[in-house]
DRENBAKOL-909715 format. One record per residue (C-alpha): residue in three letters; x, y, z. Coordinates in steps of 0.2 Angstrom, whole numbers, plus 5000, padded with zeros to 4 digits. Example, Ala and Ser with C-alpha at 12.3 -4.5 7.8 and 13.67 -1.06 7.14 Angstrom:
2
ALA506249785039/SER506849955036/
//
This chain:
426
UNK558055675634/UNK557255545625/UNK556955405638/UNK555155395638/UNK555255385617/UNK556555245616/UNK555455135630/UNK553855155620/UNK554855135603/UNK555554965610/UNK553954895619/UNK553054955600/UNK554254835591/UNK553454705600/UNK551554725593/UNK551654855579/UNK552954795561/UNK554454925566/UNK553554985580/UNK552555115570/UNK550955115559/UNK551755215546/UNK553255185538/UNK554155365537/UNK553855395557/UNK555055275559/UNK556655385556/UNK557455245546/UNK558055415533/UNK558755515546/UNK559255365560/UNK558955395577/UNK557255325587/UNK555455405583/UNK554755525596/UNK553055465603/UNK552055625604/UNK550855655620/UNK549955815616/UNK549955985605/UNK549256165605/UNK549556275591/UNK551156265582/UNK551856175597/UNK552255965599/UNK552655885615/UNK553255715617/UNK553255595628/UNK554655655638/UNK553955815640/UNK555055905628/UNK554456045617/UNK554656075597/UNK554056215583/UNK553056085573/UNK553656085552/UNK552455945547/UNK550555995551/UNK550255815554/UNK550955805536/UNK549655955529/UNK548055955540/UNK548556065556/UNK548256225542/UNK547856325557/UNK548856215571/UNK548356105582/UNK547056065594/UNK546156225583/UNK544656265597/UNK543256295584/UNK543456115575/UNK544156035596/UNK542256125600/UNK541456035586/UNK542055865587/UNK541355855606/UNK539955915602/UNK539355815587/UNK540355645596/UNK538755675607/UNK537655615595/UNK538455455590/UNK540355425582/UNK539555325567/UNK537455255558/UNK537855175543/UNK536655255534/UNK536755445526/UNK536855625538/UNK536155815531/UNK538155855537/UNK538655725522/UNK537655855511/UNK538256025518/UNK540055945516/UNK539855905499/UNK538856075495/UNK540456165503/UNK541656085494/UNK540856125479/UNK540556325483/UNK542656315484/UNK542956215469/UNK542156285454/UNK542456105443/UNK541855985457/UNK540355955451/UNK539955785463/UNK541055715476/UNK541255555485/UNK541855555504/UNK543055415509/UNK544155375522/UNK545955395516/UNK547055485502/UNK547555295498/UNK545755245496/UNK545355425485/UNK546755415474/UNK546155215472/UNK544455255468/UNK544755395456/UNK546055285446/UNK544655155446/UNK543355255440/UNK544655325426/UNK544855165419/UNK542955115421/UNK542555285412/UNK543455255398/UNK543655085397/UNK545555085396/UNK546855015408/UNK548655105408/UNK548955255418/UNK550355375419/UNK550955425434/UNK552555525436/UNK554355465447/UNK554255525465/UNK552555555466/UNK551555465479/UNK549855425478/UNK549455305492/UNK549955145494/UNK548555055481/UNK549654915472/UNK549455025455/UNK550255195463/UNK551855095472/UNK553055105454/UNK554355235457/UNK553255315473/UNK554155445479/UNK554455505497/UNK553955345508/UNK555155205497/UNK556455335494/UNK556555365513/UNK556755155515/UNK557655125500/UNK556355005493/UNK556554995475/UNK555354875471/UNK553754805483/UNK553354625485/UNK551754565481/UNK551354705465/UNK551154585452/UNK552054595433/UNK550354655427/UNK549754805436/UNK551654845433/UNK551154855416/UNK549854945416/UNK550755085426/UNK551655205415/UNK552955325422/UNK553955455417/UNK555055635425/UNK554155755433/UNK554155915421/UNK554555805406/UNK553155855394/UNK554055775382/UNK554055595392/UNK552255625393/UNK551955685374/UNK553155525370/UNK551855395380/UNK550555475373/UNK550955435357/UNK551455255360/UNK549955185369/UNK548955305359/UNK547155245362/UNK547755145377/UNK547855265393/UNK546455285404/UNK547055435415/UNK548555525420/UNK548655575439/UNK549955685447/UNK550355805461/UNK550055965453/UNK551356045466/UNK552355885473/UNK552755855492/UNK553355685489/UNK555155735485/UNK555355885492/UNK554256025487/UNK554356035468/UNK553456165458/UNK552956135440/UNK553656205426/UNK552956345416/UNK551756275404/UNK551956085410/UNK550156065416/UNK549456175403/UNK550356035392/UNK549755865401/UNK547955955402/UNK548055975381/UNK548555785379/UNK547255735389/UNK546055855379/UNK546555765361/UNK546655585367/UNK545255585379/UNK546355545396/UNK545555585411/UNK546655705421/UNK546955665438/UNK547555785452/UNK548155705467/UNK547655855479/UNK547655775495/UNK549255845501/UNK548856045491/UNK546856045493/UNK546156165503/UNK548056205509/UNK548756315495/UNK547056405491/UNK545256385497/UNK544856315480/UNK546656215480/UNK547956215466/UNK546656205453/UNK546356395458/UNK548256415461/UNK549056365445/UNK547056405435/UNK547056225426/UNK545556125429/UNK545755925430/UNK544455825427/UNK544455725443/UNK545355795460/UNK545655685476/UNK545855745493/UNK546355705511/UNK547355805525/UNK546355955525/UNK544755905521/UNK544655795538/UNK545555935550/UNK546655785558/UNK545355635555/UNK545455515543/UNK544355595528/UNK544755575507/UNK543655615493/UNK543855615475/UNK542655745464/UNK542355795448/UNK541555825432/UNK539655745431/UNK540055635415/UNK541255545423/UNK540655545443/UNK538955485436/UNK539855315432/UNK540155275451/UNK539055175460/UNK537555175464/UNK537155275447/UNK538355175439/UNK539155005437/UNK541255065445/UNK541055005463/UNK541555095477/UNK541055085494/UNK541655135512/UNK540655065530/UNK541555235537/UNK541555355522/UNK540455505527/UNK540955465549/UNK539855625557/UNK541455655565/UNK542755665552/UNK541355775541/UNK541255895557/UNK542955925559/UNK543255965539/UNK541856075538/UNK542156165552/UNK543956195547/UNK543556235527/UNK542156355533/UNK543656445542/UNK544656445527/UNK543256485515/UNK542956635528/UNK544456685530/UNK545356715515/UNK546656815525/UNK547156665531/UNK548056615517/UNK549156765514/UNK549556745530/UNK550356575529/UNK551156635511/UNK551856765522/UNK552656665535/UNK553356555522/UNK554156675513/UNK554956735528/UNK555556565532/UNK556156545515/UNK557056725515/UNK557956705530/UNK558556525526/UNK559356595511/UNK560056715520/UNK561156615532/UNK561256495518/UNK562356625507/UNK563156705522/UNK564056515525/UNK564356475506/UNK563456305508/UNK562556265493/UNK560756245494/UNK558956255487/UNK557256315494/UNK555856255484/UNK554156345491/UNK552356355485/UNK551056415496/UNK551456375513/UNK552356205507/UNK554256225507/UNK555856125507/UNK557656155509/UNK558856055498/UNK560756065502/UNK561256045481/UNK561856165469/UNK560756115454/UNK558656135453/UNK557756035461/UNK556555995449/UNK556155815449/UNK556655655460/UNK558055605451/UNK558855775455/UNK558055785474/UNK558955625475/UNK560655685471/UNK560555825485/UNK561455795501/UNK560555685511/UNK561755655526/UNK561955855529/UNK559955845531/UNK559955705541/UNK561255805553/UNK560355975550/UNK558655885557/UNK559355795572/UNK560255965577/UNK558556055575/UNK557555905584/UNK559055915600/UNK558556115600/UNK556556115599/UNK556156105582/UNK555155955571/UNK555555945553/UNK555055815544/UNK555855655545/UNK556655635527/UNK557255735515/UNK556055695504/UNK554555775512/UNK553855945511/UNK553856055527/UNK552156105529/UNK551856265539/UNK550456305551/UNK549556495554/UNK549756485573/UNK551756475570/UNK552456665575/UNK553756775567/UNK554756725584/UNK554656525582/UNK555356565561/UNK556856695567/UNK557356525581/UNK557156425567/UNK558256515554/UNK559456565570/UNK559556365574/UNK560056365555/UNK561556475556/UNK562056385573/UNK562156225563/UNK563156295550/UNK564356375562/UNK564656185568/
//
């Protein structure tokens, strides 16, 4: 079933560190050997053996609208055309920015780059170049790229390889690298207070995908955004997994708090290799060139990359249909997995937001890594080789969000829950 995977895994070990350029494809969570994709349409994979699967990941977010989506597909060849890279600044870099800022009312300048790693980076930089401070808080299980600062307690990609500490962070960006529980206001109200005058920035993932899908508690941004108010910390959201995915304006507009600087990736690139990081004029000013905080990308702003995200975020700005579509879809999802859940008497969770959702087999909350953790890992791990055997591509680990897609049909979510209560029967 999987010949041609388990030849091109093997022959990969050879060239590539474990065969794979990113660590979670690797299935070293769930076991087994990594499919090798070849192609995909729609809400549809196929691999390298020709086998079929409902796709749950999205590319990990960006396939909003599924794959191969013909309006971006038509874009890309035609702009590619025209060359795939100058060096030097495009109108397209412009109406990019512009249209960002039509769908984001606090985004008030933005900088493209090339990566979630590299905007989550740069804003942290800018942060501490803005205020002149050097710790940051960041919050257990949330992942932010793989900068040395944001790789203390990271979340999904560590937790999948059980790496508890990286080699070659040194003892002093440690340091500088604060953390605390996700939905402990009172963690953060206590670091507050201790390094009072000390923290440059806090930066989370206002709704996490890193550990699951984990949705905050009421009143625990409002309480971050009013610390960072009195001590004069630059609030950071990491929206490169929810921007442009969970509303046209992100979950800024979603959960109505404004941070002061937001990163972004996935979405904004419609499958390319795109970040950004915006915000507030008083603090973007202080990036270079109108200020002294360096930044600078050779591919940041690639015609082909803006293309592809501007052509898709038009769709969704265009389109607000869309995302109640994708709620939708999601709550049907969630709904019927509860259903055949109950009917079996297996404990579980289902954590959704938007069109981010995860199911948990646990019968406590999942409200935070340390409780995602404590969930049952191996009845996942048989539950997503079950669902891979019979068409269907969840993510690769526990920890990850699903992230659904608005070319899936009802039909591919009833199979879906129906391979559910199939597996339960087992």
């Amino acid at each position: 079933m999987y010949d041609q995977s388990k030849q091109l895994f093997e022959r990969a070990q050879q060239s590539i560190p474990g065969g794979v350029n990113s660590p979670v494809r690797a299935f070293k969570s769930v076991g087994g050997t990594p499919l090798f994709m070849q192609s995909a349409k729609g809400a549809y994979m196929f691999d390298a053996d020709g086998n079929q699967y409902i796709d749950y990941i999205a590319s990990w977010g960006p396939m909003i609208l599924g794959h191969a989506y013909e309006p971006v597909v038509k874009a890309i060849q035609e702009k590619v055309l025209s060359s795939t890279s100058f060096g030097a600044p495009t109108e397209l870099e412009i109406e990019m920015a512009e249209l960002i800022k039509s769908m984001v009312p606090n985004v008030d300048l933005i900088r493209m780059v090339s990566s979630g790693t590299e905007a989550c980076m740069s804003a942290l930089r800018l942060a501490r170049g803005y205020t002149g401070r050097n710790k940051f808080i960041k919050f257990e299980g949330c992942y932010h790229g793989h900068a040395d600062a944001f790789l203390v307690k990271a979340g999904s990609g560590m937790a999948t390889l059980n790496i508890q500490t990286v080699p070659g962070i040194t003892a002093g960006v440690s340091n500088d690298t604060l953390t605390c529980a996700y939905n402990n206001l009172e963690a953060v109200q206590q670091l507050a207070k201790e390094y009072k005058g000390e923290i440059a920035a806090i930066i989370i993932e206002p709704v996490v995908g890193n550990m699951g899908c984990i949705i905050p508690a009421p009143g625990f941004l409002e309480g971050i955004r009013k610390i960072c108010d009195e001590e004069s910390i630059v609030f950071i959201f990491d929206e490169v997994m929810t921007g442009f995915r969970l509303a046209a304006g992100g979950a800024q507009t979603k959960l109505n708090i404004n941070a002061d600087l937001v990163t972004y990736g996935k979405v904004i690139g419609g499958g390319l290799p795109v970040g950004a990081f915006g915000g507030k004029k008083e603090i973007m000013q202080h990036i270079a060139p109108l200020g002294n905080v360096y930044q600078a990308g050779t591919l940041s702003g690639n015609p082909i990359a803006m293309i592809a995200g501007f052509t898709l975020l038009n769709e969704l700005k265009n389109n607000p249909a869309i995302y109640e579509e994708l709620n939708a879809k999601t709550k049907y999802l969630g709904d019927g997995m509860a259903i055949v859940l109950s009917q079996h008497d297996v404990p579980y969770r289902i954590n959704r937001f938007g069109s981010m959702i995860s199911l948990h087999f646990s019968d406590h909350a999942i409200t935070d890594f340390d409780s995602a953790s404590k969930a049952d890992i191996v009845r996942f791990n048989k539950l997503f080789h079950f669902m891979l055997e019979n068409g269907i591509y969840l993510p690769p680990s526990a920890y990850e969000s699903w992230f659904l897609n608005n070319a899936l049909t009802y039909a591919d979510l009833d199979k879906t829950i129906a391979l559910l209560d199939k597996f339960l029967l087992q």
